[in-house]
C-alpha positions as a printed NumPy array, in Angstrom:
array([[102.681, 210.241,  37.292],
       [103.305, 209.508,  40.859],
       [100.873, 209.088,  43.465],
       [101.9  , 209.066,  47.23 ],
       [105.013, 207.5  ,  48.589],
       [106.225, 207.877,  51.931],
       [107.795, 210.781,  53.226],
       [111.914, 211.012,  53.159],
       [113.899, 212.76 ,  55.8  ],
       [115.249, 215.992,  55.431],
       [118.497, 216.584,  54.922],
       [120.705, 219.516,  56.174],
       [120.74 , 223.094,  54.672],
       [123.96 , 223.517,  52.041],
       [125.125, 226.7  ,  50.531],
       [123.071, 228.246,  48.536],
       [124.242, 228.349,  44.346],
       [125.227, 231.876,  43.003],
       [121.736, 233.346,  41.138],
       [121.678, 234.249,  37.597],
       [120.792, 237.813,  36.386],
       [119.476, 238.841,  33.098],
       [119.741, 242.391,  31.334],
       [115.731, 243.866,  31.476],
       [113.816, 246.679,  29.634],
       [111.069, 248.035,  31.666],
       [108.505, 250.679,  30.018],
       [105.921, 247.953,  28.977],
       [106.771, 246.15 ,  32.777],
       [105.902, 249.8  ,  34.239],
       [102.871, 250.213,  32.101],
       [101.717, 247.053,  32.762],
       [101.824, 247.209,  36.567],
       [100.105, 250.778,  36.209],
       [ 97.323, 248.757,  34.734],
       [ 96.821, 246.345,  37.187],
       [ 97.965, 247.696,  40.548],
       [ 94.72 , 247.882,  42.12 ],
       [ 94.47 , 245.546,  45.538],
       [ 91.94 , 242.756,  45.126],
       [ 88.924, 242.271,  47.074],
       [ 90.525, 238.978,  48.587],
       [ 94.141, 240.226,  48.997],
       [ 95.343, 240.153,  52.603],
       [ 97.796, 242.444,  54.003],
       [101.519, 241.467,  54.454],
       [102.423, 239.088,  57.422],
       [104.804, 241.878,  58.42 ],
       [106.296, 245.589,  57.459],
       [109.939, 245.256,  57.004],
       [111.947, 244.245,  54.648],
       [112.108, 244.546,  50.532],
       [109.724, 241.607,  49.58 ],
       [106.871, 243.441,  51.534],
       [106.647, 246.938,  49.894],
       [104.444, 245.918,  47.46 ],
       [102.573, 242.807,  48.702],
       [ 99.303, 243.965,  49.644],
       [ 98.918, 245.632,  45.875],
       [ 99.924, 242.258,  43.865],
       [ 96.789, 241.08 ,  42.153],
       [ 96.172, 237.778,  40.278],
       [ 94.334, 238.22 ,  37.043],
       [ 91.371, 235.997,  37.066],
       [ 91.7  , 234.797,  40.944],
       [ 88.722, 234.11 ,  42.72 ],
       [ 90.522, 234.445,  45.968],
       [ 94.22 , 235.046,  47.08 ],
       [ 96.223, 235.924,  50.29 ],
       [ 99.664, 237.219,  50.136],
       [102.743, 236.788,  52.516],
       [106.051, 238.208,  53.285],
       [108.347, 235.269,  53.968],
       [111.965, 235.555,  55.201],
       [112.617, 232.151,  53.626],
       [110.302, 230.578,  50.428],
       [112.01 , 227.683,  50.148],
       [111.039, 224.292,  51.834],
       [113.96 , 225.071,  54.171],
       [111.691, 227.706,  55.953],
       [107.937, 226.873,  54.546],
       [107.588, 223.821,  56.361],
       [107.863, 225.778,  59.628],
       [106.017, 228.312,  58.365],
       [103.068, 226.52 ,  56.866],
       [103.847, 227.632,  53.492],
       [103.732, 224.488,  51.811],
       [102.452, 220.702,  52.146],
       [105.336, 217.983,  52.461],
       [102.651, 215.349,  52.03 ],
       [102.434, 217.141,  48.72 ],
       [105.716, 215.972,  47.587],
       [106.678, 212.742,  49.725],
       [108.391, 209.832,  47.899],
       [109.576, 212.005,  44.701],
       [113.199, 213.046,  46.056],
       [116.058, 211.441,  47.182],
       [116.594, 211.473,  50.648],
       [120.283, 213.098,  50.408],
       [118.933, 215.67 ,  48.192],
       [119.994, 219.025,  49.83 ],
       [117.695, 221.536,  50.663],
       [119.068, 224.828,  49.652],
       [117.905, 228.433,  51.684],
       [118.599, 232.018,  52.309],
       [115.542, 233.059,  49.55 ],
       [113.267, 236.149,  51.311],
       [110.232, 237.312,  49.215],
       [106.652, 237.361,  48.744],
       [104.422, 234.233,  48.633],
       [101.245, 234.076,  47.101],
       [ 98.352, 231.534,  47.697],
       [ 94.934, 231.54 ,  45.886],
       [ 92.4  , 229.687,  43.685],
       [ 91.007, 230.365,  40.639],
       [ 86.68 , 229.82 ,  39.33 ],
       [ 86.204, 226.288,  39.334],
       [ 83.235, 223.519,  40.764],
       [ 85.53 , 220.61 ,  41.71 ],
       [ 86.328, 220.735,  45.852],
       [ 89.13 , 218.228,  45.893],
       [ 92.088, 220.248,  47.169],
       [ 91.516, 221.138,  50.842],
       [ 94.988, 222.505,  51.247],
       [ 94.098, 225.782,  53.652],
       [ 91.014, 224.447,  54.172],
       [ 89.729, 225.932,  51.147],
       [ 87.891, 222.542,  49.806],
       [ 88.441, 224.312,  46.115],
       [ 90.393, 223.2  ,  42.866],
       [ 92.173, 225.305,  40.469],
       [ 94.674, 225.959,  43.538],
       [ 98.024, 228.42 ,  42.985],
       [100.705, 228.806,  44.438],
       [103.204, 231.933,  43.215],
       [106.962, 232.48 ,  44.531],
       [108.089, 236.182,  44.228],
       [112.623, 236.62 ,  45.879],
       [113.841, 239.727,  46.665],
       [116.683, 238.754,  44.574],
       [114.943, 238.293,  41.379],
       [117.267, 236.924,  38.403],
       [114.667, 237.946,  35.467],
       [112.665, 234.699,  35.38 ],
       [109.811, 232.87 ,  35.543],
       [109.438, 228.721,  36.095],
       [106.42 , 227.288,  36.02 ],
       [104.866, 223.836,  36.743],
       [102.136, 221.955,  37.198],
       [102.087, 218.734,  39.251],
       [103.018, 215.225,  38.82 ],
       [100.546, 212.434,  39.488],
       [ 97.466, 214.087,  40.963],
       [ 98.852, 215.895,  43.249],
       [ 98.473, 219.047,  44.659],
       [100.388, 222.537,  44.042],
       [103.379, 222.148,  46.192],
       [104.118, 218.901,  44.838],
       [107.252, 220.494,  42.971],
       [108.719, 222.454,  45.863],
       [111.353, 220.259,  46.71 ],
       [112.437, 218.702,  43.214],
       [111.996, 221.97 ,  40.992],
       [110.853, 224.872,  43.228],
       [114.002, 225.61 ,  45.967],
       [116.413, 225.101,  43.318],
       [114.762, 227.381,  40.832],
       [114.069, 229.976,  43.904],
       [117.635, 229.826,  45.333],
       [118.819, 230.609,  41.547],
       [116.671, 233.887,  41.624],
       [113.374, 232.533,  39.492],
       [110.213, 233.38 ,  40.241],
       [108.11 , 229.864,  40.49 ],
       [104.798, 229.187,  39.839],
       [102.854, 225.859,  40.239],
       [ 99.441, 224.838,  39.882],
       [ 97.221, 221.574,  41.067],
       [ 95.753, 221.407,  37.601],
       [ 92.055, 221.947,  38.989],
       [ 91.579, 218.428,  40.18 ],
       [ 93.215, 216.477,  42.19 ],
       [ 93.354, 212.767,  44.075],
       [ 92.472, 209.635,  42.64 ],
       [ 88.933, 210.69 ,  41.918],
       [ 90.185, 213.269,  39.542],
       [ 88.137, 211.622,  36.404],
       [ 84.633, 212.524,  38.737],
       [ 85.723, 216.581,  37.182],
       [ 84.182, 217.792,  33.894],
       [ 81.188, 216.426,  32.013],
       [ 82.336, 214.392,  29.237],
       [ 85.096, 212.038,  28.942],
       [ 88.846, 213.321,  29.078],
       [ 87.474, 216.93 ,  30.297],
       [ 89.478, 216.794,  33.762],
       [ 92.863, 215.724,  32.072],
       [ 92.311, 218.566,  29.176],
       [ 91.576, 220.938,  32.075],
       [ 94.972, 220.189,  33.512],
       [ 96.251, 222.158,  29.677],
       [ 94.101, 224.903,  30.517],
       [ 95.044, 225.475,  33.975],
       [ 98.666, 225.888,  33.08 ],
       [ 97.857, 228.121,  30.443],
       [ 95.815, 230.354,  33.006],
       [ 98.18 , 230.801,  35.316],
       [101.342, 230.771,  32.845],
       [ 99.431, 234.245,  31.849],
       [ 98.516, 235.047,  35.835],
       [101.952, 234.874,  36.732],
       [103.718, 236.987,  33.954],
       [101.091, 239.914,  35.09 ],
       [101.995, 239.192,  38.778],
       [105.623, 239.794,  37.692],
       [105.484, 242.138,  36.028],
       [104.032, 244.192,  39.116],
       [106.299, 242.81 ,  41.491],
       [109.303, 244.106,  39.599],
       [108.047, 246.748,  37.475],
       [108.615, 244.567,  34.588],
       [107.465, 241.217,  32.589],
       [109.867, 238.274,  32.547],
       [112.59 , 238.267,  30.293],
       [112.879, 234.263,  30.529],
       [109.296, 232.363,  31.328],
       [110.495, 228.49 ,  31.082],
       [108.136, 225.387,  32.228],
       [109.198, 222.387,  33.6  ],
       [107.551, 219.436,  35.257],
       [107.659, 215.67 ,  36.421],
       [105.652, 212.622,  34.63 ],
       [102.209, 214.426,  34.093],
       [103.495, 217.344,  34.476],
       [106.462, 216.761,  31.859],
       [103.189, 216.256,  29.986],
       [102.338, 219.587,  30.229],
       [105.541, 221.213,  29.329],
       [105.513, 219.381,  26.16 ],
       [101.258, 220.393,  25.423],
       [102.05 , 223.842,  26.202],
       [105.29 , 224.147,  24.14 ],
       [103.338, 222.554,  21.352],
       [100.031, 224.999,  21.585],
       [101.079, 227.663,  23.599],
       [104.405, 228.561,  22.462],
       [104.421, 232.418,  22.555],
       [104.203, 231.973,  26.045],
       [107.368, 230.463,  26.803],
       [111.115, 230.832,  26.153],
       [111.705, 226.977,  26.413],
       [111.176, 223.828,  28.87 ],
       [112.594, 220.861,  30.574],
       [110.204, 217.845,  30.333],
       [110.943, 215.058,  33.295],
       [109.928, 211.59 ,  31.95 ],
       [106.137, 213.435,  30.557],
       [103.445, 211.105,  30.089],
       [102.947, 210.222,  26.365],
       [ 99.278, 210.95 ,  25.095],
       [ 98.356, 209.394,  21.511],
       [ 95.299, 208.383,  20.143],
       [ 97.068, 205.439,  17.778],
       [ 99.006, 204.591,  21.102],
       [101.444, 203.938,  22.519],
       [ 99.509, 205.239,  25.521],
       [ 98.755, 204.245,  29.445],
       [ 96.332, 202.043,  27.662],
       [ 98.38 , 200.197,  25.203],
       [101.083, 198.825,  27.959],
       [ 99.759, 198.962,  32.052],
       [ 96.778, 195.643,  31.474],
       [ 99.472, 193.844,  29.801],
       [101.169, 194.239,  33.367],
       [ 98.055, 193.437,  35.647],
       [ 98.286, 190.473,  33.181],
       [101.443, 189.147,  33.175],
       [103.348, 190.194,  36.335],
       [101.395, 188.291,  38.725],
       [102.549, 185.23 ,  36.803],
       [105.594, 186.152,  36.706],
       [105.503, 186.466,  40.764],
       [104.324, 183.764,  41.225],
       [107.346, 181.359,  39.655],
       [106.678, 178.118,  38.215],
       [106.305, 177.18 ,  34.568],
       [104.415, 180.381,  33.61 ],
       [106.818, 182.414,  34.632],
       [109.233, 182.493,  31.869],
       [106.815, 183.457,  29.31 ],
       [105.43 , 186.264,  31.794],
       [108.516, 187.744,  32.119],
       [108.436, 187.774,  28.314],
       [104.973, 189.401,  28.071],
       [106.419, 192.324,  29.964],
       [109.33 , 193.184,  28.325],
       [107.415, 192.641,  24.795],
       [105.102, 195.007,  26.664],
       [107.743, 197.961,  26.816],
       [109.098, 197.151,  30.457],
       [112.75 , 196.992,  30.287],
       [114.842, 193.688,  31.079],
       [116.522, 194.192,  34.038],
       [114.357, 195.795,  35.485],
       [112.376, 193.176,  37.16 ],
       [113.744, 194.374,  40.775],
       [110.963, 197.371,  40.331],
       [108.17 , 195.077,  39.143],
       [106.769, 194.516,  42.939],
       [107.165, 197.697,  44.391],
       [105.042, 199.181,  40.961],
       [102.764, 196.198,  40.823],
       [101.659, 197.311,  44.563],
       [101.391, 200.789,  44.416],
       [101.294, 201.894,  40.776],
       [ 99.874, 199.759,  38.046],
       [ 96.725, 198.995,  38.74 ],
       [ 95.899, 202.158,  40.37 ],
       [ 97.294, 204.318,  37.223],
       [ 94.997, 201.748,  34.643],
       [ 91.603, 202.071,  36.607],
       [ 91.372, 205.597,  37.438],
       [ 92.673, 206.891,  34.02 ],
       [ 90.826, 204.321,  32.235],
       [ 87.511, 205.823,  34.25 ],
       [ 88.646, 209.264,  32.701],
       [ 88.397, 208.148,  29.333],
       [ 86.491, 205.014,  29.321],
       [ 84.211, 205.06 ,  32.013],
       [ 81.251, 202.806,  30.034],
       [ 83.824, 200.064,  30.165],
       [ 83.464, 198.901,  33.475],
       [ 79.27 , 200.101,  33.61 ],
       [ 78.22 , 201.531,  37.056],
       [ 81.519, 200.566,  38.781],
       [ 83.526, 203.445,  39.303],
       [ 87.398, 202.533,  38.028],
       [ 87.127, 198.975,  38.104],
       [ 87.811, 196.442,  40.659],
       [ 91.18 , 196.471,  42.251],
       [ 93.785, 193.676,  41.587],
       [ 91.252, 191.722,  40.155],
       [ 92.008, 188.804,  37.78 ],
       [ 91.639, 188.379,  34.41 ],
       [ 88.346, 186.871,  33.102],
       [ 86.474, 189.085,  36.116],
       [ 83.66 , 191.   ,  34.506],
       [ 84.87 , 194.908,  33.575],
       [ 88.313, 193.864,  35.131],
       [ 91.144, 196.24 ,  33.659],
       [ 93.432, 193.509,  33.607],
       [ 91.582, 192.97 ,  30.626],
       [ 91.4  , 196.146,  28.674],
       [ 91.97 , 196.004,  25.404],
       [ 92.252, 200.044,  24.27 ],
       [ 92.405, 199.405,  20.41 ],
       [ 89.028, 197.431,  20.559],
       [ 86.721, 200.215,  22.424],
       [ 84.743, 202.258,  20.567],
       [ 85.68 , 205.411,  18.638],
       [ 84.641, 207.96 ,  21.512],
       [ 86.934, 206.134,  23.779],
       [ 90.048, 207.164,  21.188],
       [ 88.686, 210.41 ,  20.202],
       [ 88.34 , 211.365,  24.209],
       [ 92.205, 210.269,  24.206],
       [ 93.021, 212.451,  21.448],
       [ 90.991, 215.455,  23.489],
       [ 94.64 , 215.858,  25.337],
       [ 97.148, 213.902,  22.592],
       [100.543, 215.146,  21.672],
       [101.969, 215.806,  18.425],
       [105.444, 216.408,  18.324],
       [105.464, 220.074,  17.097],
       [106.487, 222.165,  19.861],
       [107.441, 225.881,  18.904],
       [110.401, 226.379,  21.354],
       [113.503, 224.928,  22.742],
       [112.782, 221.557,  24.804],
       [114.8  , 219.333,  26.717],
       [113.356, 215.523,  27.57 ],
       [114.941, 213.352,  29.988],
       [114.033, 209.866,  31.474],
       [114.797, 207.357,  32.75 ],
       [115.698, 203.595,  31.12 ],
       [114.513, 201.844,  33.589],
       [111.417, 203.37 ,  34.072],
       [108.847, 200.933,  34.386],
       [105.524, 203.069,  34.956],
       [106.201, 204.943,  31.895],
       [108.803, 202.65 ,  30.045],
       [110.832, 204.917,  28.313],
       [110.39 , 202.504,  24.854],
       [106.883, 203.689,  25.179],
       [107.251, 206.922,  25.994],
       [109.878, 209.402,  25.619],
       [111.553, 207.486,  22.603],
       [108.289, 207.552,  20.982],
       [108.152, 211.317,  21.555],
       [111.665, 212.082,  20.069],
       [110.797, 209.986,  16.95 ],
       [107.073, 212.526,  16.6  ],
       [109.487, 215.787,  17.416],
       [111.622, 214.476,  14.586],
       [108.92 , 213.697,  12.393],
       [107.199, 217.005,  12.742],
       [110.178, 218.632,  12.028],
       [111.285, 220.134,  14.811],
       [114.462, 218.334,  16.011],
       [116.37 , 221.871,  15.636],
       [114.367, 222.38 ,  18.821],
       [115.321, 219.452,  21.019],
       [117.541, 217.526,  23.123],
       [116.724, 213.828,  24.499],
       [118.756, 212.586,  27.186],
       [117.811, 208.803,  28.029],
       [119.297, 208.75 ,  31.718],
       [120.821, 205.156,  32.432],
       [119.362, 203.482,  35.751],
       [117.1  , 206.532,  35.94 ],
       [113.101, 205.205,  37.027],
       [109.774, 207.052,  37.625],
       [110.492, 208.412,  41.156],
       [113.856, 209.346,  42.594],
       [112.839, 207.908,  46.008],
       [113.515, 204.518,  45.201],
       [116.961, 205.489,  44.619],
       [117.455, 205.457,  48.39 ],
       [116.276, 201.649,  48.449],
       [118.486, 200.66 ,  45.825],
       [121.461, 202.851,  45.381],
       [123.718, 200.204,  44.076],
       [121.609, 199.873,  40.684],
       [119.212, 203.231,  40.547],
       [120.365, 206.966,  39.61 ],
       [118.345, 209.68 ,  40.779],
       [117.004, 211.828,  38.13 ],
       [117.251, 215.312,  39.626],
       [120.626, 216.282,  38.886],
       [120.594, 215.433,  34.971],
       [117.123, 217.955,  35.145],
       [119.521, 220.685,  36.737],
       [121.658, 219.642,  34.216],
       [119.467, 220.189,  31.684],
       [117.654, 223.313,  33.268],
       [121.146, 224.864,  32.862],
       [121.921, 224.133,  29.444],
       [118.388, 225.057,  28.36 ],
       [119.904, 228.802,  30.04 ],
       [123.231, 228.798,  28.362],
       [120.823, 227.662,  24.881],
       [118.615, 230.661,  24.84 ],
       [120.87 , 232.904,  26.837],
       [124.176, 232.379,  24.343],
       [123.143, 230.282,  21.407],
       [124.782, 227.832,  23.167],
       [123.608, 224.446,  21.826],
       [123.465, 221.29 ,  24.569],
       [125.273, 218.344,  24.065],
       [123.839, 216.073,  21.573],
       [120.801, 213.808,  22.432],
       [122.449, 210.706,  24.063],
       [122.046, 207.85 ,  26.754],
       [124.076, 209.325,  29.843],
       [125.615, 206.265,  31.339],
       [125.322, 205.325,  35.167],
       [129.096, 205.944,  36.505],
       [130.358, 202.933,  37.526],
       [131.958, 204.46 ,  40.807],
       [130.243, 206.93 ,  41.64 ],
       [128.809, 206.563,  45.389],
       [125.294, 207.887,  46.394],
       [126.334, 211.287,  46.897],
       [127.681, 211.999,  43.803],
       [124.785, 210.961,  42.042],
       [122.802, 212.689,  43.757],
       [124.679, 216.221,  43.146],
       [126.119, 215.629,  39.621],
       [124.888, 214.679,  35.899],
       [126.897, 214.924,  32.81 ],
       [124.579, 215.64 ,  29.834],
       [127.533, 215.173,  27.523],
       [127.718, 211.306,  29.021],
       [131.181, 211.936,  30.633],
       [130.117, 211.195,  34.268]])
């Protein structure tokens, strides 16, 4: 879950990969786009009247939207909406690598818009309104449909340079939502504990179905592969949707999702054992021995202890307080998520929290948005071992084990990704002993394909070793899911 990190440079344009087609009937497409043809009231006309991608734009309607504006785009990748104003790099600064190559050469139709909701804390177009969308439509349209919501609390565009070019260069349409709040003041949305994090389920959901229609008006017919994918919270949400909302999709890739259980392990159950312990640990001296202890007993890995600072400054505490206000907000009275850094012993501090000793509402508002391990189509988890935001012994191994249990293992691949962490960015400060994560979720994007497209099972689920050689390049461009490299 990823908050703000700063900004890494871009890198030069590379070749763009060869798109994928699939075979489509289209009577019910047709049909469909008879049906909902009609130009919205808040549809703007094309940017410009040549080209493919524009025939249609000004006729594309959003079911549900409360406003939209269309545009023609000779490039929807970040390679040409930067320039354009198409997208928001502060959106997705600090989740990439900064050798990750940006790819281009994608023409189509892009469409912006919100959906009904009260909370104002997206101001991306000046809009001041949640429930934000953002909907990719190439000329060169392979069949598909990806969609995402965002990691952290960020807003829609957060994706575009870790999931969206790639998926756009390979001839997907892409779809990504904010989630219909957004910031660190996300827990101020809905009325009653856990609402703004449940909304984040719904908003998917909404514009899973949105998108589909949009497709299927764009093309003349629906999509013959709808797959979801997303990073840390939004991981979350591939695995909630795949679990509840399985006739919508064909299968997903879930990037180190955030692990949701009213028994635990949760946020809860692992972060105050961190404002605890760490700064012990930092500080040296007799205590520190025992602190280091306290983490890893805590779920953060051993050897990871090169991360600790970096997440003690930016991530921790932050992460506890403002999703402990979601669900708990009675625990620190009038104060609004806590006190920052403070130490234990302070009055409400969340160094303190103790999640299996607060009431029953507290745990019931957790289980609002839990997981339980029965998804209904294919999935594909990755993370990272040393993840130490969402320690992977707390997380995604849990996860497996509650897939397994609920009998659904026939369904999914786990591939724990050696000297993988929470954010590929950090990769660039410590390339000797890091290994970005955004290759091995190609990796896995493209067996997911080959799995619904020819029966084609992935490798088995498997720790994917760190090459021992490789330099930075290579690990930035290649990922062996069967653990060869």
């Amino acid at each position: 879950m990823p908050l703000a990190t700063p900004s890494p440079p871009e890198p030069a344009e590379p070749h763009v990969p060869a798109r994928r087609h699939w075979a489509r009937g289209g009577a019910a497409g047709a049909a469909l786009l008879l049906a909902l043809a009609a130009s919205p009231a808040g549809a703007h006309a094309p940017e410009s009247a040549d080209g493919t991608h524009c025939r249609w734009t000004h006729r594309l309607q959003v079911p549900g939207a409360e406003r939209q504006q269309a545009a023609c785009l000779t490039e929807l990748t970040t390679a040409g909406t930067v320039a354009s104003g198409h997208t928001d790099p502060a959106d997705w600064a600090g989740l990439t690598p900064a050798g990750l190559a940006t790819p281009s050469g994608v023409p189509g139709v892009q469409i912006d818009g919100y959906f009904p909701d009260t909370s104002t804390t997206n101001t991306n177009h000046g809009w001041k309104h949640d429930a934000q969308f953002v909907i990719r439509l190439p000329d060169d349209w392979n069949g598909g449909l990806v969609i995402s919501g965002t990691p952290g609390n960020r807003e829609q565009y957060a994706n575009d340079r870790a999931i969206g070019d790639w998926a756009l260069a390979r001839g997907y349409a892409f779809a990504a939502t904010d989630k219909g709040n957004t910031g660190t003041g996300f827990h101020r949305d809905g009325t009653k504990p856990g609402d703004a994090v449940a909304e984040w389920n719904e908003r998917v959901t909404q514009l899973t179905r949105a998108a589909r229609s949009v497709v299927a008006q764009r093309y003349h017919r629906p999509p013959a592969r709808t797959l979801a994918t997303g990073i840390s919270n939004g991981g979350y949400l591939v695995r909630w949707q795949l679990e509840n909302h399985p006739e919508l999709y064909d299968g997903g890739v879930d990037w180190e999702g955030t692990l949701w259980r009213k028994g635990g392990p949760n946020l809860f159950t692992f972060l105050p054992a961190a404002l605890t312990s760490y700064p012990a640990y930092a500080a040296g001296g007799v205590e520190a021995d025992r602190a280091q202890r306290d983490m890893v007993s805590a779920g953060f890995p051993a050897g990871s202890e090169f991360l600790w600072p970096y997440h003690h400054k930016v991530y921790w505490d932050l992460t506890q307080r403002i999703f402990r206000e979601e669900f708990d907000p009675a625990f620190d009275g009038a104060t609004e998520a806590g006190t920052p850094y403070c130490l234990p012993g302070t009055p409400g501090c969340d160094a303190d929290y103790d999640y299996a000793a607060r009431p029953p509402e507290v745990h019931d508002a957790v289980e609002k948005v839990a997981l339980t391990g029965r998804i209904g189509k294919p999935l594909i988890t990755l993370h990272g071992t040393l993840d130490v935001l969402l320690p992977i012994g707390r997380d995604s191994d849990v996860y497996a084990g509650m897939v397994e249990k609920a009998g659904r293992g026939s369904f999914f691949r786990y591939y724990r990704v050696d000297g993988g962490t929470h954010v590929d960015s950090l990769f660039d400060t410590f390339p000797d002993r890091l290994r970005p994560l955004v290759p091995c979720h190609r990796a896995a994007f493209t067996a997911l394909e080959k799995w619904l497209d020819k029966g084609q099972r992935p490798p088995a689920s498997r720790t994917l070793p760190r090459p021992p050689d490789a330099d930075p390049a290579a690990l930035v461009s290649h990922c062996a899911l069967n653990g060869r490299g």
